[in-house]
Backbone bond lengths (Angstrom), bond angles and torsions (degrees), N, CA, C in turn:
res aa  C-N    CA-C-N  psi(-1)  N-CA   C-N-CA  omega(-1)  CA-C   N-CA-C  phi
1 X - - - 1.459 - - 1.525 108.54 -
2 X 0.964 112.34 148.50 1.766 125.57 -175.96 1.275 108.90 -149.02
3 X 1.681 109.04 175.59 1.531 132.63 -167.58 1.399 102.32 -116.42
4 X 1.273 121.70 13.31 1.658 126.30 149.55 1.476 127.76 -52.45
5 X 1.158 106.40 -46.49 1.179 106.74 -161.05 1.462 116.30 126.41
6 X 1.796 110.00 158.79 1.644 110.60 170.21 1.541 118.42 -70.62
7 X 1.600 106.60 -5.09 1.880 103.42 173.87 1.722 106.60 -61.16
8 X 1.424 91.80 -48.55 1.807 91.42 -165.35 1.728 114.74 -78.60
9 X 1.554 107.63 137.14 1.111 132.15 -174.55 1.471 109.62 62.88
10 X 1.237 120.51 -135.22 1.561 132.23 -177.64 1.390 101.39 -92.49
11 X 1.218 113.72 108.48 2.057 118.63 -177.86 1.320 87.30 13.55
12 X 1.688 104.09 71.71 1.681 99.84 140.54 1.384 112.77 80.29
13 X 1.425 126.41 1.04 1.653 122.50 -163.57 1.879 95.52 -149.42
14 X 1.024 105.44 121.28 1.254 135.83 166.59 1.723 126.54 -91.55
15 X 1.606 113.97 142.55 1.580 116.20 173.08 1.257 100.04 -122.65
16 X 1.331 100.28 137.55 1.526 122.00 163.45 1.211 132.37 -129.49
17 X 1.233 135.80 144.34 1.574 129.76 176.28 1.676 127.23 -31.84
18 X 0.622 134.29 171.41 1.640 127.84 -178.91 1.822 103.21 -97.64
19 X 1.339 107.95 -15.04 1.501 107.69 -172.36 2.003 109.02 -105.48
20 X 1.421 91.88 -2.07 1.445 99.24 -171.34 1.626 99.19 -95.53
21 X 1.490 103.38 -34.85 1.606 123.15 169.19 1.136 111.20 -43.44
22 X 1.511 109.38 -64.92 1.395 116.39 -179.92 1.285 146.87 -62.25
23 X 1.482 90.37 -15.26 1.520 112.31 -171.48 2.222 93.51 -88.36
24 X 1.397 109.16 -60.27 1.317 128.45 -169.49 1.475 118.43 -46.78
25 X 1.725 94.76 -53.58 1.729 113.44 -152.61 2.235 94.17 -81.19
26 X 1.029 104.32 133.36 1.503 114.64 -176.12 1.896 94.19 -93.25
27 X 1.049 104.60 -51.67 1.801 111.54 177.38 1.293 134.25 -116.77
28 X 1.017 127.88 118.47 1.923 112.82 175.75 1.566 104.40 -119.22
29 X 0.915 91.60 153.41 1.723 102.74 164.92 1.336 115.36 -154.21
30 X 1.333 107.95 150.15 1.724 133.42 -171.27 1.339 106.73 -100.54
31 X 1.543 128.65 151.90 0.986 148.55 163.01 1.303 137.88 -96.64
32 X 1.161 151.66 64.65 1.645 163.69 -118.99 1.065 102.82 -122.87
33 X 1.652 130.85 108.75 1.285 128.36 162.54 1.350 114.51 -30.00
34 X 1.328 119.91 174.24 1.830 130.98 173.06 1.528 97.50 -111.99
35 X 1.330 123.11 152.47 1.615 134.52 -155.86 1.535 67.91 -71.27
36 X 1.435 123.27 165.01 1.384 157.07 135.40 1.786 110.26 -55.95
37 X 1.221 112.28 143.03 1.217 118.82 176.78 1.560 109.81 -141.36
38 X 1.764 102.46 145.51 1.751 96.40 177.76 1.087 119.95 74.32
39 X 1.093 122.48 -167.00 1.803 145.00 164.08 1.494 99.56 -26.82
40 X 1.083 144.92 -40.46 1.303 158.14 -165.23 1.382 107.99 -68.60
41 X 1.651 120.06 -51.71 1.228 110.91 -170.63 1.343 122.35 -71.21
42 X 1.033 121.41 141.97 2.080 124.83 173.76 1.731 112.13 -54.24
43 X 1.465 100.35 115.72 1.826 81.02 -179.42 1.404 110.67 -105.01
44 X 1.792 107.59 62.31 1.201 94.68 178.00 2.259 78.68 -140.25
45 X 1.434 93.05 162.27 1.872 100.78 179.68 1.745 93.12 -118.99
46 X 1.199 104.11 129.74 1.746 100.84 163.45 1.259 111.80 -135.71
47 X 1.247 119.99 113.49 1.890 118.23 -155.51 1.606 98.95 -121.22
48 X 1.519 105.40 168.46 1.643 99.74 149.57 1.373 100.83 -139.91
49 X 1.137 103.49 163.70 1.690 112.61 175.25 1.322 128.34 -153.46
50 X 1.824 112.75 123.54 1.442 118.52 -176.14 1.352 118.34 -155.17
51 X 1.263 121.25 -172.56 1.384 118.45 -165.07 1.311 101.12 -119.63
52 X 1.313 133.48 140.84 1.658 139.42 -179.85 1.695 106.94 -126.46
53 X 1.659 114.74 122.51 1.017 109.49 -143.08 1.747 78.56 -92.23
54 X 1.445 116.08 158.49 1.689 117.75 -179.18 1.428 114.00 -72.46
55 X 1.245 108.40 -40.72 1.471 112.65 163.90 1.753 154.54 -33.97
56 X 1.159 78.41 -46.76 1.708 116.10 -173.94 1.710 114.66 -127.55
57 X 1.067 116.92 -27.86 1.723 117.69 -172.27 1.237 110.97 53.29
58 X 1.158 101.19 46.37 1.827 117.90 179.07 1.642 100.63 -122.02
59 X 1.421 102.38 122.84 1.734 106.55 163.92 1.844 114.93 -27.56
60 X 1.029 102.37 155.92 1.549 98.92 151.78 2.109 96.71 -139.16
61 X 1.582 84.62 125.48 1.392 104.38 -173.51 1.066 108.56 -37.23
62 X 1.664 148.34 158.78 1.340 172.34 104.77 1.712 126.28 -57.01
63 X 1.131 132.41 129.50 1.280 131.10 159.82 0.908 107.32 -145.20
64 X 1.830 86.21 154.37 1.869 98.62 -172.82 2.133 114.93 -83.04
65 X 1.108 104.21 148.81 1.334 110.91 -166.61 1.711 106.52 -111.52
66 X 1.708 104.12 -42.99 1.526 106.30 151.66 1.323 96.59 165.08
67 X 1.261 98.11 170.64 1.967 110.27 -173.93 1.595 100.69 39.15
68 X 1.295 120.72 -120.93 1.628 104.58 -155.83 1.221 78.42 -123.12
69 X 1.889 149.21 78.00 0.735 142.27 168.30 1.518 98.05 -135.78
70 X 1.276 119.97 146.62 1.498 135.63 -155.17 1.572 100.00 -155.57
71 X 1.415 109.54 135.84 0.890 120.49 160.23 1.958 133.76 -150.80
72 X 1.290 113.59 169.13 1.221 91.55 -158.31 1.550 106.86 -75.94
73 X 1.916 123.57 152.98 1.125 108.38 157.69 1.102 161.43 -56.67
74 X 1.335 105.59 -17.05 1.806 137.19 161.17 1.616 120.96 -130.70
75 X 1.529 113.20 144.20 1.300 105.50 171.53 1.263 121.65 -65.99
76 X 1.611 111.42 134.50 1.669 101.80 179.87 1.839 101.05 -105.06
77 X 1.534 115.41 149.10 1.057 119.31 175.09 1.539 137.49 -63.33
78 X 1.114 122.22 143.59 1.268 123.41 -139.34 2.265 105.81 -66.78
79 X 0.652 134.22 -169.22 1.386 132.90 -154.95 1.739 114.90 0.67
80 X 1.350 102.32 48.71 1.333 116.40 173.18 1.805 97.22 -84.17
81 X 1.264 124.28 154.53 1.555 143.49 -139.33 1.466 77.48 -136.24
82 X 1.512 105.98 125.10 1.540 111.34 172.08 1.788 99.20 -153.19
83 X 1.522 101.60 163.05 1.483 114.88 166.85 1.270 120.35 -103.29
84 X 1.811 142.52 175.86 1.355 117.45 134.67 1.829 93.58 -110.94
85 X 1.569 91.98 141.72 1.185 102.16 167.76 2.064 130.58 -93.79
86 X 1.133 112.34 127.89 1.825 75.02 178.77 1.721 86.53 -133.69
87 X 1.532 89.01 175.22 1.845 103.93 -160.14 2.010 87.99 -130.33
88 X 1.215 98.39 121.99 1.593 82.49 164.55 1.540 106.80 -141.02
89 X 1.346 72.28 155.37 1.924 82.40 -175.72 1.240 156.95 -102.00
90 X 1.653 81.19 -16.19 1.359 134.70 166.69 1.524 103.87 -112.71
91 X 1.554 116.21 159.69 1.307 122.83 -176.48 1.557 102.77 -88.35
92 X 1.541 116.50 122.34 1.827 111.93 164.74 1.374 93.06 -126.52
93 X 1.565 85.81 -158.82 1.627 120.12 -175.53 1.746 88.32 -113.58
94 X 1.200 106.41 152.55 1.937 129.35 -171.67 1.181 95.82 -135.87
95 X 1.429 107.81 106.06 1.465 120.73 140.57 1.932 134.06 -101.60
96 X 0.916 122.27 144.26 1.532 108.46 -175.58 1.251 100.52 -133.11
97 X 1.449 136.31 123.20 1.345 133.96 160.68 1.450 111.74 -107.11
98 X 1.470 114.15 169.03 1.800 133.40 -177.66 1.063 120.29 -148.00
99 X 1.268 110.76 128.06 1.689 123.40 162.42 1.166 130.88 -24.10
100 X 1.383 168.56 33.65 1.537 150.90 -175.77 1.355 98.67 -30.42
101 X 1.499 93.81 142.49 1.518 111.73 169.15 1.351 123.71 -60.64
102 X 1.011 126.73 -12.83 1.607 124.17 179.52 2.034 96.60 -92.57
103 X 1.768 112.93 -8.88 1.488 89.45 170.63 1.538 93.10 115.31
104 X 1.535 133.36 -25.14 1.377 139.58 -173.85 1.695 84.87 -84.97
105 X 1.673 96.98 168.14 1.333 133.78 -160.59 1.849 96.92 -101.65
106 X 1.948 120.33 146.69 1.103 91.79 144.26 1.747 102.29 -150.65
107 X 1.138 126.79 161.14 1.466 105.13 174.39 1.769 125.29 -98.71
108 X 1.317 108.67 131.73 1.101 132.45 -171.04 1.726 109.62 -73.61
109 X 1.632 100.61 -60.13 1.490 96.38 162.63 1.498 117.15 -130.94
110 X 1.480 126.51 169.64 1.320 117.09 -1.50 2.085 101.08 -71.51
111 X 1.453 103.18 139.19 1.161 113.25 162.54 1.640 131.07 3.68
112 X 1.214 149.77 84.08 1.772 128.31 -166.93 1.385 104.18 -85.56
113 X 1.296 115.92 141.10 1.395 145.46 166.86 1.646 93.89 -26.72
114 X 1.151 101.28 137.94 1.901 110.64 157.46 1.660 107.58 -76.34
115 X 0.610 104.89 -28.16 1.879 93.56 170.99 1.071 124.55 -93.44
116 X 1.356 117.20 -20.69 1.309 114.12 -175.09 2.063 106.35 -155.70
117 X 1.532 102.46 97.19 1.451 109.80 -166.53 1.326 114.69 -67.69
118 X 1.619 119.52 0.77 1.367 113.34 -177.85 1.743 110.99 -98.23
119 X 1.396 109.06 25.68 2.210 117.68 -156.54 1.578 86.67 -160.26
120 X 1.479 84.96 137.75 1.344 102.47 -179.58 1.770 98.14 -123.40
121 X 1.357 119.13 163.94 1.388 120.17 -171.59 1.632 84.60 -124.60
122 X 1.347 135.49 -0.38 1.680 141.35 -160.90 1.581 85.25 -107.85
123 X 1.414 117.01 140.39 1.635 128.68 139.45 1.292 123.10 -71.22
124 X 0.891 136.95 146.94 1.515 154.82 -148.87 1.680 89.66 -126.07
125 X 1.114 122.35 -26.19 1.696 132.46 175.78 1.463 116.62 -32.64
126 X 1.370 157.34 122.63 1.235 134.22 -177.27 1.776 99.96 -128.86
127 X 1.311 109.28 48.09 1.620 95.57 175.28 0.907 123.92 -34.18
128 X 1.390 120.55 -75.12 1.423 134.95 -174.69 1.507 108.89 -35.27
129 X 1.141 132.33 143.02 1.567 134.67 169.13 2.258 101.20 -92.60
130 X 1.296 88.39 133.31 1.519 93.67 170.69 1.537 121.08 159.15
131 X 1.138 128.49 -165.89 1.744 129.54 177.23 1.612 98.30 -89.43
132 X 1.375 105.79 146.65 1.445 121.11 178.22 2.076 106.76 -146.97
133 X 1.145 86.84 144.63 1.645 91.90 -175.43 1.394 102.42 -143.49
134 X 1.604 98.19 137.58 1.129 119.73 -169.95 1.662 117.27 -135.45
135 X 1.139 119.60 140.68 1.686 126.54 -1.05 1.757 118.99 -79.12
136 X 1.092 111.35 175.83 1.406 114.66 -135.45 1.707 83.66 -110.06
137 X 1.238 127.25 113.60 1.682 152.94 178.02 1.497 86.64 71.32
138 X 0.832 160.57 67.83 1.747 170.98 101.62 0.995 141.72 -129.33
139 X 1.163 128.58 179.55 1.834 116.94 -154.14 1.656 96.54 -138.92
140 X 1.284 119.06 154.36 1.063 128.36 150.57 1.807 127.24 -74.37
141 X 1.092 108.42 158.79 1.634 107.33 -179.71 1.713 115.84 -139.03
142 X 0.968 114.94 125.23 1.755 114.64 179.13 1.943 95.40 -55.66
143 X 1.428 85.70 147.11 1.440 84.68 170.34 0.992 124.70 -135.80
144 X 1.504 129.15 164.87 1.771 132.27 -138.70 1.467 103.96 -89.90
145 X 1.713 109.25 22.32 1.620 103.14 -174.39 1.495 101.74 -108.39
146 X 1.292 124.32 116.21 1.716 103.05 171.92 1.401 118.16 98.65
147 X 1.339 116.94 -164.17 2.045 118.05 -178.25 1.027 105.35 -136.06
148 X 1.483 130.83 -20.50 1.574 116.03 172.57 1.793 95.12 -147.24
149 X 1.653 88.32 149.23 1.517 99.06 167.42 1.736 109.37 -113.41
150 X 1.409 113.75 169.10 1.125 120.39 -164.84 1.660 105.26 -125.13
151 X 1.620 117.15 151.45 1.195 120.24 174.32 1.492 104.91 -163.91
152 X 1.459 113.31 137.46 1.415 125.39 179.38 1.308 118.73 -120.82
153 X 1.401 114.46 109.58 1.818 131.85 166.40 1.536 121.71 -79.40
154 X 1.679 108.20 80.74 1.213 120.05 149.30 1.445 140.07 -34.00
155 X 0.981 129.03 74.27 1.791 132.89 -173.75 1.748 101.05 -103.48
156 X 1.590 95.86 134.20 1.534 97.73 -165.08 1.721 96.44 -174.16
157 X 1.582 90.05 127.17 1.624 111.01 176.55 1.278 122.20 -69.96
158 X 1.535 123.49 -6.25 1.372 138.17 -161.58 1.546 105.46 -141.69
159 X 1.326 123.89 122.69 1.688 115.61 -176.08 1.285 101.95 -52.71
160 X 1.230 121.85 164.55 1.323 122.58 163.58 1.690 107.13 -153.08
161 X 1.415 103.26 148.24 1.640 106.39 161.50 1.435 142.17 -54.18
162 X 1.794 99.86 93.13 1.492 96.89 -147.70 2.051 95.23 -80.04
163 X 1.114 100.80 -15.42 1.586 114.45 -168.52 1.607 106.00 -69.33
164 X 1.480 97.09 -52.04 1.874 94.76 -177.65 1.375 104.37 -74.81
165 X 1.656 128.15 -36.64 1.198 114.03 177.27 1.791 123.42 -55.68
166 X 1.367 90.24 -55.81 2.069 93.76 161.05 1.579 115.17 -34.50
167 X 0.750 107.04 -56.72 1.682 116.35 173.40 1.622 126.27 -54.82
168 X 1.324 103.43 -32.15 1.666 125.90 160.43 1.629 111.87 -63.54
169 X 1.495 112.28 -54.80 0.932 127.50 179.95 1.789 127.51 -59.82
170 X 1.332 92.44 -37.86 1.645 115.67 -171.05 2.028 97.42 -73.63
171 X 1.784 92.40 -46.58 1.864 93.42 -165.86 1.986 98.89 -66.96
172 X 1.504 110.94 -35.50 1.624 119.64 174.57 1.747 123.71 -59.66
173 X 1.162 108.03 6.84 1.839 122.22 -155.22 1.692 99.25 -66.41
174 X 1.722 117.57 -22.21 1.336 104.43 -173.06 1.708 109.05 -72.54
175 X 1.111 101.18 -26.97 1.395 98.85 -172.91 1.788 117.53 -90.92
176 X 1.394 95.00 12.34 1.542 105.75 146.50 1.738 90.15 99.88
177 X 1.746 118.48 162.84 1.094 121.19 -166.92 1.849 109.67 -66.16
178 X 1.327 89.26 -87.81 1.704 88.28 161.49 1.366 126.41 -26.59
179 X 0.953 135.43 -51.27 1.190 119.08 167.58 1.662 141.02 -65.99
180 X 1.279 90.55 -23.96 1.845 125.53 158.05 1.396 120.31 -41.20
181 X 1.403 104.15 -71.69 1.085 123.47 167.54 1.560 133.80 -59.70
182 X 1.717 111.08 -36.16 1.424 105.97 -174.72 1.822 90.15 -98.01
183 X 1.337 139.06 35.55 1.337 147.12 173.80 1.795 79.53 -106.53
184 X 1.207 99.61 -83.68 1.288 95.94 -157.90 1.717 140.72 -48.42
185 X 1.818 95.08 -14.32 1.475 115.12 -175.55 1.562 109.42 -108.06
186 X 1.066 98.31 10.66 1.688 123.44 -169.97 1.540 114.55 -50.64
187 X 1.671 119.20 -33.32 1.357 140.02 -163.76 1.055 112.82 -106.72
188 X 1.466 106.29 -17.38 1.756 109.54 153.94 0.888 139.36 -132.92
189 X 1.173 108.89 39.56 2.055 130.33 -167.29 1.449 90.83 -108.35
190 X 1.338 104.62 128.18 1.537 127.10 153.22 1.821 114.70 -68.47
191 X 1.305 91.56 125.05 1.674 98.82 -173.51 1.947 114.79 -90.87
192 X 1.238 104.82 -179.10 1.438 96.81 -171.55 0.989 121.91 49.19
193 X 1.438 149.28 67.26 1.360 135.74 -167.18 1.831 93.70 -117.36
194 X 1.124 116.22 154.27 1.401 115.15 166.18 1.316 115.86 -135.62
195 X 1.698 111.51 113.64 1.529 145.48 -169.45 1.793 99.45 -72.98
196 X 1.277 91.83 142.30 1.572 106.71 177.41 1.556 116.66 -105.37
197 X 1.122 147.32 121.03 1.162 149.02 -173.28 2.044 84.07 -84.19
198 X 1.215 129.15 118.43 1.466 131.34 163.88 1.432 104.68 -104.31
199 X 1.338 111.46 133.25 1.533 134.55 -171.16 1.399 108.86 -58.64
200 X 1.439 113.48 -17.26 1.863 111.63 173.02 1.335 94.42 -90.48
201 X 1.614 142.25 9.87 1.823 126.32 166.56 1.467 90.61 96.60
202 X 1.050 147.50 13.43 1.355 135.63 153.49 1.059 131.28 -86.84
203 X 1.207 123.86 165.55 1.988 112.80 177.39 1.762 86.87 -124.74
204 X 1.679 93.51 147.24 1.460 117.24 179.98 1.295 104.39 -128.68
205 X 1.295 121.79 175.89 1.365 115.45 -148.06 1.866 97.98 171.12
206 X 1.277 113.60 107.41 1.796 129.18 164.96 1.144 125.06 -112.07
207 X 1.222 133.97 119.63 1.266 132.37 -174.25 1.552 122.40 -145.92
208 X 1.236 113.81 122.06 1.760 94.68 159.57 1.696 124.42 -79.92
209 X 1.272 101.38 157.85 1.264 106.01 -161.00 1.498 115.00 -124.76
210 X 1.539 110.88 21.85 1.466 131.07 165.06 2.041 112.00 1.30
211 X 0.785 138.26 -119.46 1.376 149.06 159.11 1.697 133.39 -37.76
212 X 1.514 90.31 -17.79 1.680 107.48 -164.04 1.649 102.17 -122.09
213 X 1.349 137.40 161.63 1.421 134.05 167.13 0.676 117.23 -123.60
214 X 1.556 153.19 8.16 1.844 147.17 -142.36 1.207 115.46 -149.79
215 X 1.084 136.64 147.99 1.374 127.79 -176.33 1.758 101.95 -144.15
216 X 1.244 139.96 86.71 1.443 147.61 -153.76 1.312 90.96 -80.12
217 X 1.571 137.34 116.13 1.538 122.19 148.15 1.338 115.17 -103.54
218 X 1.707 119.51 144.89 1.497 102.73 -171.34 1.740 87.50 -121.24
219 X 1.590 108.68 127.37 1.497 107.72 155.48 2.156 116.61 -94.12
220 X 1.250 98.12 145.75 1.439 103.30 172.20 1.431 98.89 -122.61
221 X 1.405 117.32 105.56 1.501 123.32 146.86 1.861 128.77 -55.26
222 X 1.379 93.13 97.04 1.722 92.61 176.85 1.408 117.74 -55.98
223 X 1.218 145.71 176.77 1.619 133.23 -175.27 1.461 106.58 177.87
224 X 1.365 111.87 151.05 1.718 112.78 -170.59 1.571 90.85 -153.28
């Protein structure tokens, strides 16, 4: 886009390479809706959720096991390179939490500060509707401790404290991850929800969210 006018290029809007961009452009800036508030916000969540292996950019299948628990259809081998992907359709808030190997909690997104792991400088905001992958220029990896790892996809119409909840989660670890987690998100989890098994290995998921804001999904990656 330019200050030419609608004569130049295509009404006014031009394409260029991404390396010609880079080389040329001195500044860019993005435009990010502001969260919705009130009467305004959609009270319904419509998500998808799956795993994209780093390798291949091929799903790795998901099935549901019960309530919002997912797991993969085959074991994948251990320092296998994976993403989580999510699709939303509606505008939320994105949270992502992870297992530590000793069984404690940690959060993945939004991103925590290097100085200080309890502050994030990232929005958790997801106006925009579209695919998102995480983590964002890096990959996750199964690791050589154990048979399954754990990860929880926070979707939620209302920000929430993803830091003190981690911390809920981390002090709750005896009574196992999943269960950690849907204790702690308990007061704002929308109930009854009904999960979609999608034929590309993802799980989908629509809901209104009348009284409640959160929707906790937990994947367990099997691994050998």
């Amino acid at each position: 886009m330019n200050s030419w006018g609608n004569d130049w290029g295509n009404n006014g809007v031009a394409w260029v390479l991404y390396k010609d961009f880079k080389h040329f452009v001195r500044e860019a800036y993005g435009l990010n809706p502001m969260p919705k508030q009130g009467a305004a916000i959609a009270q319904n969540l419509e998500i998808d959720l799956g795993l994209v292996n780093a390798a291949n950019q091929q799903y790795i299948p998901l099935r549901t096991i019960s309530n919002n628990l997912f797991e993969t259809v085959n074991p994948i081998a251990k320092k296998t390179g994976f993403k989580i992907e999510l699709k939303n359709n509606t505008e939320c808030y994105v949270y992502v939490i992870g297992m530590e190997t000793d069984g404690s909690s940690y959060v993945l997104f939004p991103y925590p500060s290097k100085t200080d792991t309890n502050k994030s400088m990232f929005s958790p905001y997801c106006g925009i509707t579209g695919y998102r992958l995480f983590p964002r220029g890096k990959k996750l990896e199964a690791d050589e401790m154990g048979n399954k790892d754990y990860f929880a996809i926070i979707t939620s119409k209302e920000a929430l404290d993803i830091f003190q909840l981690n911390n809920i989660i981390s002090q709750n670890k005896s009574v196992g991850f999943e269960n950690a987690v849907n204790t702690a998100i308990r007061r704002q989890s929308v109930s009854n929800i009904r999960y979609n098994n999608n034929s590309n290995g993802t799980i989908g998921f629509k809901t209104q969210t009348n009284d409640k804001n959160a929707v906790a999904c937990i994947i367990a990656i099997d691994k050998y």
